[in-house]
C-alpha positions as CSV (number, residue, x, y, z in Angstrom):
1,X,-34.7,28.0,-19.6
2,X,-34.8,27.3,-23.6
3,X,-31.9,28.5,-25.4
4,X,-32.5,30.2,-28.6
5,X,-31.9,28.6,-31.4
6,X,-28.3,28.3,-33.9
7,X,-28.3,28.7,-37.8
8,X,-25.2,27.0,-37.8
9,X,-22.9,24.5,-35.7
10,X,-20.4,25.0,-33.1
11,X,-17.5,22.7,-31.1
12,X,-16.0,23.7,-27.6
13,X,-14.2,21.4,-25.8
14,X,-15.5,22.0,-22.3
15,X,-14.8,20.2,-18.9
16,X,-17.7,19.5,-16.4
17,X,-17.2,18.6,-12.5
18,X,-19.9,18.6,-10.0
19,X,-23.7,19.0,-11.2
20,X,-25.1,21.2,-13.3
21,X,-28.9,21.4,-13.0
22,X,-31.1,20.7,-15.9
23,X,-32.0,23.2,-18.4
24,X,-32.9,23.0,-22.2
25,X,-32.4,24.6,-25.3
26,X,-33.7,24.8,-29.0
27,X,-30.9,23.0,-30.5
28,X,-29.5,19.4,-30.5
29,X,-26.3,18.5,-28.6
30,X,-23.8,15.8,-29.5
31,X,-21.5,15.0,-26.8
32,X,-18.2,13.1,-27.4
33,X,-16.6,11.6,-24.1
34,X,-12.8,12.4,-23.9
35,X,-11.8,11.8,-21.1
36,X,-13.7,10.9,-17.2
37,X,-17.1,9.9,-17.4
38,X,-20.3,12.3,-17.4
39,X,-23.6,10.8,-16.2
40,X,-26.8,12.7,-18.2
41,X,-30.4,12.6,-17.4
42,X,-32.8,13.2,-20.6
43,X,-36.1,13.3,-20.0
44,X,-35.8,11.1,-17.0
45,X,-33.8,8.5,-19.0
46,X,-30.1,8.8,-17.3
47,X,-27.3,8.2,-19.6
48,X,-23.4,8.0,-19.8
49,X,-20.6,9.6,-21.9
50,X,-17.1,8.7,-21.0
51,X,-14.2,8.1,-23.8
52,X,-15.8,4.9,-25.5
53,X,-19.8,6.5,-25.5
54,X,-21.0,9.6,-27.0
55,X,-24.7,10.7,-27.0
56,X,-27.2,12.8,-29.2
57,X,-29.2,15.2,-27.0
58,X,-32.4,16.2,-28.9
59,X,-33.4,20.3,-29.2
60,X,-36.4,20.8,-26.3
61,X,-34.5,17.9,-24.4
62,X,-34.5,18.9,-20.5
63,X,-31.3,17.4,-19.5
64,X,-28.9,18.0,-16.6
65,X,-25.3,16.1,-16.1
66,X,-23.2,15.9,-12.9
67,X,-19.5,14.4,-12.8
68,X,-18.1,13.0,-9.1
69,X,-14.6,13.3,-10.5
70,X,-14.5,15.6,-13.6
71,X,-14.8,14.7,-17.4
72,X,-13.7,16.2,-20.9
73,X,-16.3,16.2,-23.1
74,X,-16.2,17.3,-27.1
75,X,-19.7,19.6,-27.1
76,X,-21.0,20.1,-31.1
77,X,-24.6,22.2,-30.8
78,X,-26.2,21.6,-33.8
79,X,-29.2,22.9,-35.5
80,X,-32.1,21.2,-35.1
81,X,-32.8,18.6,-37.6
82,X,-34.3,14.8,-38.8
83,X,-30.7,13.1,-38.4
84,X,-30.2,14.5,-34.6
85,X,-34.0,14.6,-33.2
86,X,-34.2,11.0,-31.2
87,X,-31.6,10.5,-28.1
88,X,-29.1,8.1,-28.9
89,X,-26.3,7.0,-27.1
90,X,-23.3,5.9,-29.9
91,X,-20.3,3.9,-29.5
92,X,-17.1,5.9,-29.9
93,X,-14.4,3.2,-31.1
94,X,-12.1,3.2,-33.9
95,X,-10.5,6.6,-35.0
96,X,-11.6,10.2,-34.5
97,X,-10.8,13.3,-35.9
98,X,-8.2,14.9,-34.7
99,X,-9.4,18.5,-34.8
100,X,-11.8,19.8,-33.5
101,X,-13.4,21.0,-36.3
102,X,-17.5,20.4,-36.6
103,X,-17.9,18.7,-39.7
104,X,-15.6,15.3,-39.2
105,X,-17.4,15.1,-35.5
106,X,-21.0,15.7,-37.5
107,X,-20.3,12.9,-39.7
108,X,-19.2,10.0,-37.2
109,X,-22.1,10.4,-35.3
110,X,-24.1,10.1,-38.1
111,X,-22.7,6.1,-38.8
112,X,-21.4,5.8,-35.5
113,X,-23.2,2.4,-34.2
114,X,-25.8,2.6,-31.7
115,X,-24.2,2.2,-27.9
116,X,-25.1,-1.2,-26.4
117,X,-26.4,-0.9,-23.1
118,X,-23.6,-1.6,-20.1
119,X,-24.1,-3.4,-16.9
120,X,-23.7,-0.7,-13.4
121,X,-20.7,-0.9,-11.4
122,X,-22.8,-0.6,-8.0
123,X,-19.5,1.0,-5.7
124,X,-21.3,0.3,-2.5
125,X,-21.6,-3.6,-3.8
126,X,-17.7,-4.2,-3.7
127,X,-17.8,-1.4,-0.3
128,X,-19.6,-4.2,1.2
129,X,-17.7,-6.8,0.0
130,X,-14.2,-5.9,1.0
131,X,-15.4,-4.0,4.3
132,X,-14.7,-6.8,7.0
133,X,-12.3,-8.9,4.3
134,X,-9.5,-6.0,4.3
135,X,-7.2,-8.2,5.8
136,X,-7.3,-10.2,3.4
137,X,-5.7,-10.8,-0.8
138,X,-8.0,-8.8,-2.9
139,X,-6.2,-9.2,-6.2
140,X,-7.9,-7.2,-9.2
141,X,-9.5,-10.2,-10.6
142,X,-11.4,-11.1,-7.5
143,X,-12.4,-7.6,-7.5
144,X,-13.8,-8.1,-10.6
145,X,-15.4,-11.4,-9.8
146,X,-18.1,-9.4,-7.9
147,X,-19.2,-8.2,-10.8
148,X,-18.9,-11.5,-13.1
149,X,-16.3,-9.4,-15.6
150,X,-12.7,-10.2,-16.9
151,X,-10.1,-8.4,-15.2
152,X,-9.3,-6.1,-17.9
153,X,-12.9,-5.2,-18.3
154,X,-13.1,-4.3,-14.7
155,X,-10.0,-2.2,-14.7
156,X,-11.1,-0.1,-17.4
157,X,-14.8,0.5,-16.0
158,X,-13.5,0.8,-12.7
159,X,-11.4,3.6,-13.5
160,X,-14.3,5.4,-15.6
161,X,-16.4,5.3,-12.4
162,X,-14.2,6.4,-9.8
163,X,-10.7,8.1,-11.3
164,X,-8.9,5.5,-9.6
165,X,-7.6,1.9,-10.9
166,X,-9.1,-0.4,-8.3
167,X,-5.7,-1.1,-6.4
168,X,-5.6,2.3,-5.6
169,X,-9.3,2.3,-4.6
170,X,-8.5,-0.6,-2.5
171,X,-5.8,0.8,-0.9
172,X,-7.4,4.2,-0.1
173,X,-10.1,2.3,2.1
174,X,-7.1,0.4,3.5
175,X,-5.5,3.3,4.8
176,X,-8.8,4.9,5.7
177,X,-10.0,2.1,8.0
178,X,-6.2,2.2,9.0
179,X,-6.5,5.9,9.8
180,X,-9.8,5.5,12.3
181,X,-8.3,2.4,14.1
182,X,-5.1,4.2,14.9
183,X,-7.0,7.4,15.9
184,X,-8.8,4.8,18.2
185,X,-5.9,4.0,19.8
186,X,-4.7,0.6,18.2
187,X,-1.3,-0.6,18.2
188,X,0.2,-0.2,14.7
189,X,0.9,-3.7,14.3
190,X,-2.6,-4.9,14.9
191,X,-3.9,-2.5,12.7
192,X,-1.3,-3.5,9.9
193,X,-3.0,-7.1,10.3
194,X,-6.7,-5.9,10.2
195,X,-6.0,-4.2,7.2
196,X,-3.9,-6.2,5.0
197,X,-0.3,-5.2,5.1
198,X,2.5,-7.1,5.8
199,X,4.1,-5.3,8.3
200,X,3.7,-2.0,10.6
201,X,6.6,-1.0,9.1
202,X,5.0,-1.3,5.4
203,X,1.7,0.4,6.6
204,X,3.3,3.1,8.3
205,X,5.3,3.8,4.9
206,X,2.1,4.0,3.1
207,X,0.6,6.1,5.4
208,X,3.8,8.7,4.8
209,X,3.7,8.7,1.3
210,X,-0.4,8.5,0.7
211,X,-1.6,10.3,3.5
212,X,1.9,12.3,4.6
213,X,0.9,11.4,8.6
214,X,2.3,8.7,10.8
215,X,0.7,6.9,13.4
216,X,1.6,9.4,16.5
217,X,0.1,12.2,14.6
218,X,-3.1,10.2,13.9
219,X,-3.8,9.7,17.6
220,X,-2.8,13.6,18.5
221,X,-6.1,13.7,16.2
């Protein structure tokens, strides 16, 4: 479906979760990551916008998005024109306006710097790495190792990807593998080794407050 075209441009801050099939319209679309991350197709070329990449959607573009954990994005639909007719994916650093008010937007995508292309954070890569190695230290740096980034770097992308820091990633597959071995019947304290806490007494604690089940009602399950 094409929407008709605008004479003039608008901003709505909107928020996107889930997927939203692919449709098209007669205008161009500048999306401004705020906050989360948004993955968009464009013609078959897929794309990201999260708080530090925004991305010029061309009129006639077919284009869908989809967003595991949710995203805020800034949405200006512009008329078509010269300056907005290629897809381009911009860095968003520095400064923005504050309002949100067309024009300021308009004009830092116009000299905001072409985004650099960013290496994937394959999830199922550091799934597989920490799978049978619960038990063991998994500090954020070795985490990040797996991907040959700095710590910091990591942390930040991480928590683009997934809405979690990668401690609390780590520690939700903890408590899930925790969760099916106690369900199988397990003595807590083996399963607090197997996992990678220190004590039954610590794992059953995290249970309580992650989870808000202990052990005994785990294996009623």
């Amino acid at each position: 479906m094409v929407n008709p075209a605008l004479s003039t441009a608008t901003a709505e801050m909107r928020r996107y979760r889930g997927d939203h099939g692919h449709h098209e319209h007669a205008h161009a679309q500048l999306l401004f990551g705020v906050d989360g991350a948004l993955d968009v197709e464009v013609d078959g070329h897929l794309m990201r916008v999260d708080a530090t990449t925004g991305l010029v959607v061309p009129a006639g573009s077919s284009h869908a998005s989809f967003s595991r954990h949710g995203a805020q994005v800034l949405v200006i639909d512009s008329p078509a024109s010269r300056e907005f007719d290629r897809l381009r994916p911009f860095a968003l650093s520095g400064g923005r306006p504050q309002a949100i008010a067309v024009e300021p937007w308009l004009a830092l995508a116009r000299v905001a710097p072409r985004a650099a292309p960013r290496r994937k954070l394959d999830v199922a890569l550091l799934e597989a790495a920490v799978r049978n190695r619960l038990h063991g230290h998994w500090p954020t740096e070795r985490m990040a190792k797996v991907f040959a980034m700095s710590a910091s770097q990591f942390h930040a992308r991480w928590r683009e990807l997934t809405g979690q820091t990668p401690q609390a990633w780590l520690r939700a597959r903890r408590l899930d593998e925790a969760a099916r071995l106690l369900r199988g019947g397990l003595l807590v304290d083996a399963v607090a080794a197997q996992v990678g806490y220190a004590s039954a007494s610590a794992l059953l604690f995290s249970l309580r407050r992650e989870r808000g089940v202990g052990s005994r009602a785990l294996r009623k399950r």
